[in-house]
N, C-alpha and C positions, 0 to 999 in steps of 0.2 A: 791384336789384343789376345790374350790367353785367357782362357774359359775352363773353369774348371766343371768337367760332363761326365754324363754316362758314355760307356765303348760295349755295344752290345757284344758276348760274342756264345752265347747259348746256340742252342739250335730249333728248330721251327717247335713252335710249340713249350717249349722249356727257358726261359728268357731267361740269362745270366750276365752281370754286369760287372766290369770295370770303372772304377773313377780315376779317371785321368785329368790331369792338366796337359791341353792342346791349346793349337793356334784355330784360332776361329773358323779361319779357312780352310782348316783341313775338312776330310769326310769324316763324318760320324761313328765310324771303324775303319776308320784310316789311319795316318799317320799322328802319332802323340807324344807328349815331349818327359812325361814322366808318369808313374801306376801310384796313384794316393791310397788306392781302398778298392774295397770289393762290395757287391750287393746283390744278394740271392733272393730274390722273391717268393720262391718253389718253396722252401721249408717256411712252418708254421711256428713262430709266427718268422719274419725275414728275417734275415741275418746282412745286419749292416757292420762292415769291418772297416776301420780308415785309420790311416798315419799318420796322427795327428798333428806331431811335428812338420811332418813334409805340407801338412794341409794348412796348416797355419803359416807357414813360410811363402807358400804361393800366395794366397790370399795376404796378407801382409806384401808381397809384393807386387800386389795390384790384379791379381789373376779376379778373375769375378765368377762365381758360381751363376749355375742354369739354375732356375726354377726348383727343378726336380731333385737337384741337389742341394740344393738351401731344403727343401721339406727332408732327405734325409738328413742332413744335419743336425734338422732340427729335431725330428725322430731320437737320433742318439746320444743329442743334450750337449751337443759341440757348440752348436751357435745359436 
């Protein structure tokens, strides 16, 4: 099934995010099958970026959002 997740790839201390659509099985910053959006928690207030075409596409095609992704989502008035 494909998941649509965070792909951490900041560094210790400075956490920086990718939204990707993966396969469930892959690792958590491992291998992913397309880049929907971005999410920066470090600036004030965060900076959530998404494509919302491509995001609507996966999701429409059964992709299912994490948690954490349904709260930004919903943060930036997508879903």
């Amino acid at each position: 099934m494909v998941k649509v997740r965070l792909k951490r790839i900041g560094s210790k201390g400075k956490p920086f995010y990718r939204i990707v659509a993966a396969d469930e099985r892959s690792p958590r910053d491992g291998r992913f099958i397309e880049q929907l959006g971005t999410y920066d928690p470090n600036q004030n207030p965060a900076v959530i970026k998404f494509d919302e075409e491509k995001l609507k596409k996966w999701i429409g095609n059964g992709a299912q959002p994490t948690d954490s992704v349904k709260m930004l989502l919903k943060t930036a008035g997508i879903q």
